[in-house]
C-alpha positions in Angstrom: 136.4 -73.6 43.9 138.9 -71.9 41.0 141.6 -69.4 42.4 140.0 -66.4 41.8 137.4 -67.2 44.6 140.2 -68.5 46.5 142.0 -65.3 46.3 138.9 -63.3 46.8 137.8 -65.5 50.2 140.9 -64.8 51.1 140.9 -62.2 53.2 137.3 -63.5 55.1 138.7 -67.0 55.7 141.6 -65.1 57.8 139.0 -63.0 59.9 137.1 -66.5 60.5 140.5 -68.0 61.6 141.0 -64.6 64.2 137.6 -65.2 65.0 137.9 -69.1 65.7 140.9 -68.5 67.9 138.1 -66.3 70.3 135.5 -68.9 69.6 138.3 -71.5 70.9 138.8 -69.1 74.2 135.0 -69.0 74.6 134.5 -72.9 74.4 136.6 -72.7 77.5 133.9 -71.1 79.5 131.4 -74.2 79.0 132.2 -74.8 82.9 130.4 -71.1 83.4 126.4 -71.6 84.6 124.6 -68.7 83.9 123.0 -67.5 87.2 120.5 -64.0 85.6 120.5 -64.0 82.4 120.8 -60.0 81.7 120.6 -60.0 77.8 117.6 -58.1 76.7 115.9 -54.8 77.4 117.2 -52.2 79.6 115.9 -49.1 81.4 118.0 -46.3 79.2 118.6 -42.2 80.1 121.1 -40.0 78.5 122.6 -37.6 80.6 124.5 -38.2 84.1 123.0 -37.9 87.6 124.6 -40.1 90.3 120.7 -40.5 91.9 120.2 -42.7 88.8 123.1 -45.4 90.4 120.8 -45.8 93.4 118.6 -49.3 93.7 115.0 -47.9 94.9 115.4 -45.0 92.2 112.4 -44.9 89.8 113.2 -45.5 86.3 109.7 -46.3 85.0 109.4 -43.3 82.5 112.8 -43.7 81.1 113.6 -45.1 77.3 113.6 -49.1 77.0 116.7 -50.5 74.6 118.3 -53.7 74.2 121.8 -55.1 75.5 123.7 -55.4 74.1 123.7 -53.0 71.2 125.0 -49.8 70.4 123.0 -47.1 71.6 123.1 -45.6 68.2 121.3 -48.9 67.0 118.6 -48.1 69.1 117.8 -45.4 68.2 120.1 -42.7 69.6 121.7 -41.6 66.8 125.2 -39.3 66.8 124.8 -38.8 70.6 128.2 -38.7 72.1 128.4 -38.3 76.2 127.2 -39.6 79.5 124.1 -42.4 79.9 123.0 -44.6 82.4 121.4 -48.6 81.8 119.2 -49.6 84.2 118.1 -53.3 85.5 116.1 -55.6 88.4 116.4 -58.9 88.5 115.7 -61.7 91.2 118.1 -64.5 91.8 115.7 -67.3 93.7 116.9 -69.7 96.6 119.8 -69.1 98.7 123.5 -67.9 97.3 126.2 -69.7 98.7 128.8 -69.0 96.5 131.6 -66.6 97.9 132.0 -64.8 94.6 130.2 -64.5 91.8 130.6 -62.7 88.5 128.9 -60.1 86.1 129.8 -60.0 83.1 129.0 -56.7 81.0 130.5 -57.9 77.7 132.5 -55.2 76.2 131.5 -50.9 76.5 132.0 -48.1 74.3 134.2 -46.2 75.9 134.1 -46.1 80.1 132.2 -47.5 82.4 131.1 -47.5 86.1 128.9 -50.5 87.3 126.5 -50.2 90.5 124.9 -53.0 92.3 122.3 -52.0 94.6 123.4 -48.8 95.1 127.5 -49.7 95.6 130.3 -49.1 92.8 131.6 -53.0 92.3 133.9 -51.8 89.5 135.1 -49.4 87.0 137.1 -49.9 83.8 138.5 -46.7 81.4 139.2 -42.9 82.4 136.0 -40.7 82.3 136.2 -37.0 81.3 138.4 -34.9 81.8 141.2 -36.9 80.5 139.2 -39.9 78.5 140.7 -43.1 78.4 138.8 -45.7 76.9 138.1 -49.2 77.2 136.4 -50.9 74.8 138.5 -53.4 73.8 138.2 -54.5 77.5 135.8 -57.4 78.0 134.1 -55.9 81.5 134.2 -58.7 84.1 133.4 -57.9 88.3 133.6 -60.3 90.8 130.9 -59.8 93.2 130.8 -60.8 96.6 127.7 -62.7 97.3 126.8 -60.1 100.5 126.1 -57.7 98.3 122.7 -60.1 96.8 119.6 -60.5 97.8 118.1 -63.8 97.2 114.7 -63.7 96.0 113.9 -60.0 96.2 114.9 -57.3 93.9 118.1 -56.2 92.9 119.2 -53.3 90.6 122.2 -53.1 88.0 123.5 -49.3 87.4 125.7 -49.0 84.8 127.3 -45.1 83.9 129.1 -45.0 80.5 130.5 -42.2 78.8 131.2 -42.6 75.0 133.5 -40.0 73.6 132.8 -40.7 69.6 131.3 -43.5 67.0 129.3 -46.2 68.9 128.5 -45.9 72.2 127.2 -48.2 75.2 126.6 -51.8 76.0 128.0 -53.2 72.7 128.2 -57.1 72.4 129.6 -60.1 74.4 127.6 -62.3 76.9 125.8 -60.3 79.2 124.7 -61.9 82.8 125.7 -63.3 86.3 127.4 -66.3 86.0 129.4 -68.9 88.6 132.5 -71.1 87.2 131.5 -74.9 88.2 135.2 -76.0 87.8 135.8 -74.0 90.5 133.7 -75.8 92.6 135.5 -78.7 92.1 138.8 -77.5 94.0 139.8 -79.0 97.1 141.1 -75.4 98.4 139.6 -71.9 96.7 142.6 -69.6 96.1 139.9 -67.0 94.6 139.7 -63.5 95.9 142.8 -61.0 97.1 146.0 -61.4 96.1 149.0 -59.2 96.8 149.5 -57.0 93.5 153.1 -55.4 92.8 153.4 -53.6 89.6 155.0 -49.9 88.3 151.2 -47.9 88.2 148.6 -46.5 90.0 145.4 -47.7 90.1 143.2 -45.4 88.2 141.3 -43.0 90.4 137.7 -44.0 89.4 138.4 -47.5 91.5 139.3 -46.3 94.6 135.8 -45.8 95.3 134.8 -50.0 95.0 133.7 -52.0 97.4 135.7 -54.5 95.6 138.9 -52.4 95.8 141.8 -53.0 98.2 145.4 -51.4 98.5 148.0 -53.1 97.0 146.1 -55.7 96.5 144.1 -57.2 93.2 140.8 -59.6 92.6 141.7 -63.2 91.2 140.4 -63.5 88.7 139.9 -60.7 86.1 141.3 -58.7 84.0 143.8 -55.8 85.6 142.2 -53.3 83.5 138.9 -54.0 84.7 140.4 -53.8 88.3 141.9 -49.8 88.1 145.1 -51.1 86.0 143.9 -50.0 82.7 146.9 -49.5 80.0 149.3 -51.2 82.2 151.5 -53.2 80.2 154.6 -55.2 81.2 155.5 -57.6 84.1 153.4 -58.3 87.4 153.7 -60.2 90.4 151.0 -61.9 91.9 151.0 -63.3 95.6 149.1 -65.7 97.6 149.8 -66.5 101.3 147.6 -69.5 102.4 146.9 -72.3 105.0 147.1 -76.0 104.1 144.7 -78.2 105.7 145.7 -81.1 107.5 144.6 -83.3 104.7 146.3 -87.3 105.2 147.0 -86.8 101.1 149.3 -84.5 99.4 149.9 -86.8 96.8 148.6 -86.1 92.9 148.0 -82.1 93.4 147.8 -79.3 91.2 148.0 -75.8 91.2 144.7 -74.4 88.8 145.1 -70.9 87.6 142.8 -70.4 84.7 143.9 -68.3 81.4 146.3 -65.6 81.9 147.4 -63.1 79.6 150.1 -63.1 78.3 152.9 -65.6 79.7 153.6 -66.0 83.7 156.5 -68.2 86.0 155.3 -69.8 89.3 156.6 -70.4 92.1 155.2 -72.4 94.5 157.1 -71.7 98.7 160.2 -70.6 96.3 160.2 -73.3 93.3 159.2 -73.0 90.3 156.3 -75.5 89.3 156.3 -77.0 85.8 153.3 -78.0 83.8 151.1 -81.1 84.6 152.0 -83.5 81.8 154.4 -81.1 80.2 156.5 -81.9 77.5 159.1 -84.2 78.9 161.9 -82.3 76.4 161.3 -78.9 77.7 161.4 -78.2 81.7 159.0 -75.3 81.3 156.1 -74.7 78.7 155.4 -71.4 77.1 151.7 -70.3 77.2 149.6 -68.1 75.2 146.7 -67.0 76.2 144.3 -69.1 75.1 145.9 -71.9 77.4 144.9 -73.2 80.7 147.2 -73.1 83.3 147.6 -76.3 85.9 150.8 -77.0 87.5 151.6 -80.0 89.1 152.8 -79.8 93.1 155.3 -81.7 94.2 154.2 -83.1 97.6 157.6 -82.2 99.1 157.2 -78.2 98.4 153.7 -78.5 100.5 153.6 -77.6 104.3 150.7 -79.0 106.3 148.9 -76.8 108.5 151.1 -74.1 107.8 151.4 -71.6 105.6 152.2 -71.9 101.6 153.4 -68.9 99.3 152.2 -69.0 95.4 154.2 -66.2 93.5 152.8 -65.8 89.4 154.8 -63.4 88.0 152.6 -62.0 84.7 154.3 -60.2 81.4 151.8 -58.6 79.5 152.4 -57.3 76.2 149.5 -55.4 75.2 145.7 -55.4 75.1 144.4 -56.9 78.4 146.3 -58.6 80.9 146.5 -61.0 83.9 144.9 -63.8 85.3 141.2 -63.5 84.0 139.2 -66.8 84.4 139.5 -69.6 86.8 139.2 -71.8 88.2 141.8 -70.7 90.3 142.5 -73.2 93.3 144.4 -76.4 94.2 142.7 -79.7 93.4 143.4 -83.6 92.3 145.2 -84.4 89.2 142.2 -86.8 88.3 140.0 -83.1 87.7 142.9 -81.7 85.9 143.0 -84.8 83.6 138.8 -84.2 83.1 139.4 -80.6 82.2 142.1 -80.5 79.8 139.9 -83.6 78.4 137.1 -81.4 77.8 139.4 -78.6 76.5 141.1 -80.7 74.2 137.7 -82.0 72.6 136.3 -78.9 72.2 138.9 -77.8 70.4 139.0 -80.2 67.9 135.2 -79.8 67.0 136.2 -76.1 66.5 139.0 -76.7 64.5 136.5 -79.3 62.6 134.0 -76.6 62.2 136.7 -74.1 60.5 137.9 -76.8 58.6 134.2 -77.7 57.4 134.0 -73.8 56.0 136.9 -73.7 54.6 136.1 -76.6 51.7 132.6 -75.5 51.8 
């Protein structure tokens, strides 16, 4: 290759590295199962008419277009405003997960979703005072209650696009469970106490997800009424111990924040498992996974235990957005960052590959 194609690939070889950096995020979710598989066509009606979030409402002589993809690619051209997607799916057997998650991949500009009638989240400002979202990726938690296993249920999803494309854009698009979290011994998923400077945005308050002074672990804060809310957080978690005969070899598992976090675990801070042995605390980025290692003497049996994860954010989205989030044994720590760290070499392999291509 002479220089002059070196200097023209230039700038393409530095998107694919940005892009890598996302691809090595995403290898991080190989632990996610898809559950409903929601990529593909979609009930679609411009316009706005809160009927339309409703599950039994008949959409049969609406528009069909696929998700995800700008609505301007398919077919509505130039149109700027309200529209509503539409979906039924069945999920077979018996759901006993406590939470599960949708994920809606990223929307052009705001967003309400429905599920079976009830708001489960809400990400962006709509009209009058726009605030978009769509550099948000839009992931809900949904409490399993809200299902119904094998019969129908009915996505609603209200978006409001104030210029360029608009609508379901890109990104993975489906219900989903994280199997690592299955492997923790206690499930720290769900409410945690939320102190920060803002207001939840308005358009929230009406969630069945949505609790005062108080935030779903895990997802991003935007998606959860924060949205533009910058700066440092504080997370807390009361919980009960079992009476387990072993305390020995635990961790403390809390996923990929963004951007960089302390924690404390009943007033200490906790240090990396296997961190550098020259620096007493690690700094993250947010690509990282986060697994602290729990010094038996800091845990109280059968009583009650205080995590505090204080978050800076600076910029984009924020907080603690995938799991697993739990306490479990070192030996599944030492399996996950052994997955992790071979899936990031084959990525780093694959850039490398393209590179002397």
């Amino acid at each position: 290759m002479n220089t002059k194609s070196n200097i023209r690939l230039a700038p393409y070889l530095i998107i694919l590295a940005v892009s890598l950096l996302f691809q090595l995020e995403d290898a991080h979710a190989e632990h996610v199962k898809t559950l409903v598989n929601l990529r593909g066509n979609w009930k679609f009606s411009v316009g706005d008419d809160m009927a339309w979030a409703e599950k039994d409402y008949d959409d049969s002589n609406w528009e069909t277009v696929f998700v995800p993809k700008s609505w301007e690619s398919n077919g509505f051209e130039e149109y700027n405003g309200f529209a509503w997607y539409r979906k039924s799916f069945k999920i077979d057997g018996v759901l006993n997960q406590k939470f599960l998650y949708l994920n809606m991949g990223y929307i052009d500009d705001v967003d309400e979703v429905y599920i079976n009638g009830k708001l489960v989240g809400a990400t962006g400002n709509f009209p009058p005072l726009v605030k978009t979202a769509y550099q948000i990726p839009r992931v809900y938690m949904i409490p399993t209650g809200l299902l119904r296993g094998n019969k129908k249920n009915t996505i609603a999803v209200r978006v409001y696009d104030e210029f360029n494309d608009g609508g379901i854009l890109k990104g993975e698009i489906g219900l989903y469970i994280d199997t690592d979290q299955e492997k923790m011994e206690i499930d720290l998923r769900g409410y945690w106490d939320f102190e920060c400077g803002s207001q939840v945005d308005k358009g929230n308050l009406n969630c069945i997800t949505y609790r005062k002074g108080k935030i779903l672990v895990p997802g991003f804060w935007e998606a959860l009424g924060y949205n533009g809310l910058d700066g440092m957080v504080k997370y807390t978690k009361e919980f009960e111990y079992p009476l387990l005969p072993n305390i020995l070899d635990k961790c403390l598992f809390l996923g990929i924040i963004d951007d960089w976090e302390e924690v404390y675990f009943n007033g200490e801070r906790l240090k990396w498992y296997k961190q550098d042995k020259w620096k007493k605390y690690r700094k993250s980025n947010n690509f990282t996974y986060r697994i602290y290692s729990i010094p038996p003497k800091l845990i109280k049996r059968g009583g009650r235990n205080k995590i505090e994860v204080i978050v800076t954010d600076n910029g984009g989205p924020g907080g603690i957005y995938r799991g697993p989030i739990g306490v479990g044994s070192m030996e599944t720590a030492d399996k996950i960052l052994l997955r992790i760290k071979n899936q990031n070499k084959s990525s780093w392999q694959n850039l490398f590959d393209l590179w002397i291509d």
